[in-house]
Each structure stands twice: as C-alpha cells, then as structure tokens.
C-alpha positions in Angstrom: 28.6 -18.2 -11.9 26.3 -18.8 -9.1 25.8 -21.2 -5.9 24.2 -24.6 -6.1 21.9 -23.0 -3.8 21.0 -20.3 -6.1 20.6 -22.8 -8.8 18.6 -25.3 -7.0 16.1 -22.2 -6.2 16.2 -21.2 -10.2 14.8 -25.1 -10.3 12.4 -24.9 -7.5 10.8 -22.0 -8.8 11.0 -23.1 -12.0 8.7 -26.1 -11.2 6.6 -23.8 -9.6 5.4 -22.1 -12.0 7.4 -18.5 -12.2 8.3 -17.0 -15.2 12.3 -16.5 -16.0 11.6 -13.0 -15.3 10.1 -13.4 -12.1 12.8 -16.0 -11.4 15.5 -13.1 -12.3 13.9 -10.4 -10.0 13.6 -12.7 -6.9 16.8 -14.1 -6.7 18.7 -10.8 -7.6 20.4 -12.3 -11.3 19.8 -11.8 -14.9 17.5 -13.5 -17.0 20.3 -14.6 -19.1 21.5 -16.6 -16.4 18.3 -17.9 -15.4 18.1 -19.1 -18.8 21.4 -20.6 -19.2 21.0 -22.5 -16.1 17.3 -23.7 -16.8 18.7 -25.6 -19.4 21.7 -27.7 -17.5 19.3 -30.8 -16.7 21.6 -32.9 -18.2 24.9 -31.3 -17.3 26.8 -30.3 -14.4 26.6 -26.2 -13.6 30.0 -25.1 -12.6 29.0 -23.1 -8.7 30.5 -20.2 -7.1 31.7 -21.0 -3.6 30.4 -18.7 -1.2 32.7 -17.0 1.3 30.4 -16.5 4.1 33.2 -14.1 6.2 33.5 -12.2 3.0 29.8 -10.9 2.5 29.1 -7.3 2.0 26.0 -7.9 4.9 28.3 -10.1 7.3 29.5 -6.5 9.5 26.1 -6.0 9.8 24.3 -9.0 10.8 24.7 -8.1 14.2 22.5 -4.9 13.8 19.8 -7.2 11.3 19.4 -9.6 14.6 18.7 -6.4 17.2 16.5 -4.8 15.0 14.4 -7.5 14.4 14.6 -8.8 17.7 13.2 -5.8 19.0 10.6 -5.1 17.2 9.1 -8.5 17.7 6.2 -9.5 17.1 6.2 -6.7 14.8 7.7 -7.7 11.1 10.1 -5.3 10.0 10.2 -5.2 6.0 13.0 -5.5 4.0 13.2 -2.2 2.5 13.0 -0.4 5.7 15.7 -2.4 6.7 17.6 -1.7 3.3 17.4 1.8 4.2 18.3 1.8 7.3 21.6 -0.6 6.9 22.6 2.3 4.0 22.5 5.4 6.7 25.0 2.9 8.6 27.3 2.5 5.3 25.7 -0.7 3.3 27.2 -0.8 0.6 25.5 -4.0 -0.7 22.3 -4.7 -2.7 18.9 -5.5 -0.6 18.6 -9.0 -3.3 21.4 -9.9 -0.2 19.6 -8.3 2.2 15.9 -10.1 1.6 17.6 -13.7 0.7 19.3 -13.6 4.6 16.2 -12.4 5.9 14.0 -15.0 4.3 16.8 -17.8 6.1 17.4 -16.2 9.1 13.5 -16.2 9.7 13.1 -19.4 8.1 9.9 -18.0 5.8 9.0 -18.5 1.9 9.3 -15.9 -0.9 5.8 -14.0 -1.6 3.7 -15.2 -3.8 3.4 -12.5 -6.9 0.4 -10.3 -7.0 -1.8 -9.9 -10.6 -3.0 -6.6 -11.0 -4.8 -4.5 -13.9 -4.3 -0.9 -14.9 -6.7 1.6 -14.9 -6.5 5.4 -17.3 -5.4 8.1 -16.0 -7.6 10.0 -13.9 -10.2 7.3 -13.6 -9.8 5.4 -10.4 -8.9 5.5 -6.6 -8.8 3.1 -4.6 -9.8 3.7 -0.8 -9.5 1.5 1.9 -8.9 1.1 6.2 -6.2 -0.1 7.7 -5.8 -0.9 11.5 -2.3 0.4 13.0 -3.1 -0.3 16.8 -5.9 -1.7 18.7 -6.4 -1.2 22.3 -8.1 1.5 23.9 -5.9 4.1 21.7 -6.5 2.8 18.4 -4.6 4.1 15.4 -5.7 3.9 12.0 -4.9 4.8 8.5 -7.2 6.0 5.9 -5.0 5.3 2.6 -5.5 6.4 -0.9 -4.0 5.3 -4.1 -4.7 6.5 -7.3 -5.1 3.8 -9.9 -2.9 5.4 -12.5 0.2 6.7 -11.0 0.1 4.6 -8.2 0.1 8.0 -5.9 -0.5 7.3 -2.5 -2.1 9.2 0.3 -2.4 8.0 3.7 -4.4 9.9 7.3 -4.1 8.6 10.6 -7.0 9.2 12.9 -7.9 7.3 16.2 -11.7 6.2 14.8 -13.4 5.0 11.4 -16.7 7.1 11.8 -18.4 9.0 9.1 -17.5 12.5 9.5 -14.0 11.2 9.8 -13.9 9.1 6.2 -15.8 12.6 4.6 -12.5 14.4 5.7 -10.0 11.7 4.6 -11.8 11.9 1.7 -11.2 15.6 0.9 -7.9 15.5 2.0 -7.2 12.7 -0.6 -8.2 14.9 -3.1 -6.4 18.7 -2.1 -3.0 16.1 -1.9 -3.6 14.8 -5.2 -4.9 18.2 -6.6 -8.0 16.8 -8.3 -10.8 14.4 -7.8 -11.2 10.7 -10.0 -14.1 9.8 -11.8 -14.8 6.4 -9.2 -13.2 5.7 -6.0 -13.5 2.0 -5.0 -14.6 0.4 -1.7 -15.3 -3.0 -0.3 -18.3 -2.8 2.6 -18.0 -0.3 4.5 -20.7 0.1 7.0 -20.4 4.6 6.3 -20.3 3.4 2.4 -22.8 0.8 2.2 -26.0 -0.3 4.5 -26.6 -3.2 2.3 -25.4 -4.6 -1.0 -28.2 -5.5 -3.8 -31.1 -4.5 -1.7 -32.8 -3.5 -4.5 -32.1 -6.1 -6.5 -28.3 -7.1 -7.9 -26.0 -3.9 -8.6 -28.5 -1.9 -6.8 -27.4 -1.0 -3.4 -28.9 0.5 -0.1 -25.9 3.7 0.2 -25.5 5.6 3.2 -26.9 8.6 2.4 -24.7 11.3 3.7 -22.0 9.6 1.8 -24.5 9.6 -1.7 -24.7 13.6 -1.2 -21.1 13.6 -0.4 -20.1 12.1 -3.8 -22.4 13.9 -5.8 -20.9 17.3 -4.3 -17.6 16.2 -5.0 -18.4 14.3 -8.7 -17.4 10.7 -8.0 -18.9 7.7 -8.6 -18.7 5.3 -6.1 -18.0 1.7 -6.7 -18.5 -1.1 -5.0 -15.8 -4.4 -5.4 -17.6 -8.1 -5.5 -17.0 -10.3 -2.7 -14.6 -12.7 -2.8 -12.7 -10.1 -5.7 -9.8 -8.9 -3.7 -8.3 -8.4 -7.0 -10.3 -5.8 -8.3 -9.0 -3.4 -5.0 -5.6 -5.4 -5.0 -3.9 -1.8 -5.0 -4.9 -0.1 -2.0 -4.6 -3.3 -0.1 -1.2 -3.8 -0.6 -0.8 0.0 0.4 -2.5 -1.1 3.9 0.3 -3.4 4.5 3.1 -1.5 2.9 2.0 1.5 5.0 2.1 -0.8 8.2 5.7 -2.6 7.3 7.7 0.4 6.3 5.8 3.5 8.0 4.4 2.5 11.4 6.0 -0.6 12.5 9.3 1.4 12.0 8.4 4.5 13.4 6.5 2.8 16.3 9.3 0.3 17.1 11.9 3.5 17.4 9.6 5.3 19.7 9.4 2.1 22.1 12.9 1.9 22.5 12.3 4.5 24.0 9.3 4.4 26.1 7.2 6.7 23.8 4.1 5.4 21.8 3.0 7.3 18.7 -0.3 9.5 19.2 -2.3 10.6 16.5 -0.5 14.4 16.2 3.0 13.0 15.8 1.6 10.2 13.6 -0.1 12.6 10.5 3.4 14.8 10.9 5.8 12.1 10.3 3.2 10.1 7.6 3.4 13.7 5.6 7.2 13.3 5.7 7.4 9.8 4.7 4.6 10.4 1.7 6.5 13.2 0.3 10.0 12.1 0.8 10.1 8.0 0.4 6.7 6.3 -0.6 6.1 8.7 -3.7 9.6 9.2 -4.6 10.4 5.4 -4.9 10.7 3.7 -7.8 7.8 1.7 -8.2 8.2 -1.9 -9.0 5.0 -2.2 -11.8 5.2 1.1 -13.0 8.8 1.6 -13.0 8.5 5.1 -12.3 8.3 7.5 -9.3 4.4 7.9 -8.3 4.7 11.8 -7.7 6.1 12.0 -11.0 3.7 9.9 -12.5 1.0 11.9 -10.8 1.9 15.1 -12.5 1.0 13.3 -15.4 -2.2 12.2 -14.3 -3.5 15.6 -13.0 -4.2 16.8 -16.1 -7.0 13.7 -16.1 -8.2 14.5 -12.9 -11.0 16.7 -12.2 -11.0 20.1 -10.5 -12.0 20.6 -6.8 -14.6 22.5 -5.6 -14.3 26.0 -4.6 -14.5 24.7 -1.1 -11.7 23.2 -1.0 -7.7 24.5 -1.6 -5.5 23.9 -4.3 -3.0 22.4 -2.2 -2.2 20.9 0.9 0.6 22.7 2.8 -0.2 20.5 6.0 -2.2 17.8 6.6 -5.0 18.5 9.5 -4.9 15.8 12.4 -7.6 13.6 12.5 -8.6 12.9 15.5 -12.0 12.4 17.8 -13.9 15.2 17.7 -17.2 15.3 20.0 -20.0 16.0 17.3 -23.9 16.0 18.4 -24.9 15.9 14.5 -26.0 11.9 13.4 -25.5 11.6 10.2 -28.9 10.6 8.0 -28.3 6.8 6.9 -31.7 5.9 5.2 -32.4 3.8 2.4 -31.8 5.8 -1.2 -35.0 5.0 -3.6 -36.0 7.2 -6.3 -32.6 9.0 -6.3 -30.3 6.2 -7.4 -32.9 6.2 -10.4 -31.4 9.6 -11.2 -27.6 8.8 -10.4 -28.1 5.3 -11.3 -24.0 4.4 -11.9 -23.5 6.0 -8.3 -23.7 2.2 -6.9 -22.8 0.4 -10.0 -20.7 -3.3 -8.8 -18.0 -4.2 -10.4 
C-alpha cells in the first residue's frame, strides 16, 4: 500500500506527461503499483498511514538541516548527502532521502533529460565548468566519453589555450586512447567564428587545428540552441559541481580553509577513481570504468608522446608563458581536412 500522498503524486505526474516507468523510479515504487493505482479513478485506493516518528531518516534530520544549512547558498545533492548519512549508519534508501529533500526545500522533481548513444570509441564530449569566481577562480575541464559514460575532470585556475591542449591530453592518457570526434560548443581557443566560410565551414583556431590533427580527432562543433547534442558533458559540469566541489569546498570552510588548485586535482583524482566511475550509472546501468574497458578496444592509440597511463594527474595551474599562440583564419587547409570543422 502506499500514502494518499504518494498516490496523488502517481496522478500528478501521470497528467504530466511521465511514463509509468519514470513514475516508478521517481517516487521509489514498482511499476506494478504504479499501474495498479493509475487505474483506481473510479475507486477508493486503500493508503498506508505514515508514522512520521518511525521513519528510517527521522534520527537524522537533524544532521540533513546542518548540512544544508551550512553550505548555503551552495546546493548540496542528494547523493552526496546519501553517502554521507550511510558513513553515519543510514540504513534507509535515498527514494526517502530525495522525497524530504524536495519538501523540506520546498522545490519540484527534475524534469527528465533525452539523450542519444553514440558507438564505442566514437565520441567525447568536452566542456568548462566554472567552480569559483573571484580573483582565485577555479575551474573544471571535464571529459566524458560518449560510450561508457567515462568521465575525466582537471581543475586549473584559467581557461587559456595552452591550458585546454593539456586537459586535452590528459583526457586521453586517463582514458588510454583517443575518440574519433570530441565535441564543443564555442569556445573562443576552439572556434574564432562559426560558418565564416559559408555554413559548416568554420574559422578554427589554428593551434588547436594542428593540435587535433597530431592527436587524430575530428573536432565537432554542436548547433546553437542544440544543448541536446552535448547534453552529456553538461550534465557532468553540474554533477561535478553538486557532488565533488560543493562538498569538498563546504568541508574545508567549516573550517576556514578554501580549496586551491593543488589540493583540488588530488582529491578530483580520488573521487574519479573511487565514486564517479565506480557508480552505477542510471542510463547505462553499468559502472563507467567498467564500461570503458570495453570501449578501449575502439579507441585509438596515443602518440608516442604521450604515456600509457596516468599514475597522477599534473596540476594545472597558471603558468607564465611568453609564446602567443597563432590564431589565424584556416583557408586552403580545411580543404584538405575538410570534416575537421564539420557541424552537427
């Protein structure tokens, strides 16, 4: 049996649109019961009654209340509050855990994302995320592959050039191979200007056109207004904000610390190889670093400049460089590599 809140959200949603599977996941029940209920227009469900002093989360709402309050204005996620109530002895299931949150903050469920799957080996998806602003900005370069859903995430204190070539090659010793396109939106070190030439025909920066060429991908550039088509790596900006660095940076203020760049690429290293690519992952139902033993077989090889692995990820931070990098206009060369800049 359930509440008659529970079944007045299995109607709400209902109306809305969702699927009885989508219905199941977000409230926590089985589609059976989804079902079952979905058709009781014309009779009576029997409901549960809810014992609030009995829930499994009631010991700890005290600790939910803190946390949150302390990292304000910073939004703590869910799961990173899931795993942290189940080092303290939780012993219930975070479908609890998200439908208090979403009361005691008063918000509305998520809307579900569409997405589209790409072969093996074929796509990454690359974008910027800003941690911190100020005058000691953190960001995070992240990396997903399209595949296996393997993520890879850098965090440096500037966006330049010479600092997305590195990212770039560290993407590929973690993943141990290189995809055939890595996607991008408009970034000023990606692209000067899109369709200069004409539509699909690009004005590249052209330190990054060498730079792709060396390594062998093809660079692609999303259409505006598509969020879609790079909805992968975008969702890994926030989900590396909510449940790496909010939680990590929240800690060390309790404390009077703030996170520098050094500690930062440590503890991301940590939290890439021990949570976000050992978690089950909601589309794929699998764990990305498993998945992306699979998918290295489709990959291709690095260059002899770079290693086969990545014991320890180099920090990324300002260096003082006299070099500019060249960004003229490409011509007769995108003739000759003429998918380099291809739109999707």
């Amino acid at each position: 049996m359930i509440s008659k809140e529970e079944f007045m959200k299995i109607k709400i949603l209902s109306k809305q649109g969702y699927s009885q599977r989508e219905i199941a996941k977000q409230l926590g029940i089985s589609r059976n019961t989804v079902k079952r209920y979905l058709k009781s227009d014309f009779e009576k469900p029997h409901y549960a009654t809810r014992k609030s002093g009995n829930s499994k989360l009631e010991a700890f709402k005290p600790f939910i209340h803190s946390r949150v309050a302390n990292a304000s204005p910073i939004h703590l996620s869910g799961v990173v509050l899931f795993r942290e109530l189940k080092e303290q002895g939780y012993k219930g299931g975070i479908s609890l855990l998200r439908q208090y949150l979403y009361e005691y903050r008063g918000k509305a469920k998520p809307q579900p994302i569409i997405r589209f799957e790409t072969k093996a080996g074929k796509q990454m998806q690359v974008d910027w995320g800003q941690m911190r602003g100020g005058k000691t900005p953190l960001h995070a370069f992240v990396a997903v592959l399209g595949y296996s859903r393997a993520l890879f995430v850098a965090i440096t204190d500037n966006m330049r050039y010479d600092t997305l070539e590195r990212c770039h090659q560290h993407a590929f010793e973690y993943f141990q191979g290189i995809p055939e396109q890595v996607w991008y939106d408009n970034m000023k070190t990606v692209v000067i200007e899109r369709d200069a030439y004409g539509e699909g025909h690009h004005k590249l920066n052209q330190s990054f056109y060498q730079f792709s060429k060396t390594m062998g991908f093809i660079p692609k550039l999303c259409k505006p207004y598509r969020p879609q088509t790079k909805g992968k790596v975008e969702r890994m900006v926030r989900y590396v904000r909510d449940n790496f660095y909010q939680p990590l940076a929240t800690k060390l203020a309790s404390s009077e610390l703030k996170l520098d760049v050094e500690t930062a690429n440590i503890e991301v290293m940590n939290w890439l190889n021990t949570i976000a690519n050992q978690r089950i992952h909601d589309t794929i139902k699998m764990k990305p670093a498993d998945r992306l033993k699979e998918e290295q077989a489709y990959l291709q090889n690095l260059p002899p400049e770079l290693t086969p692995a990545l014991p320890q990820l180099e920090v990324l931070k300002t260096q003082h460089l006299d070099h500019q990098f060249d960004t003229r206009a490409l011509h007769h060369e995108l003739t000759m590599y003429d998918d380099l800049a291809e739109a999707i």
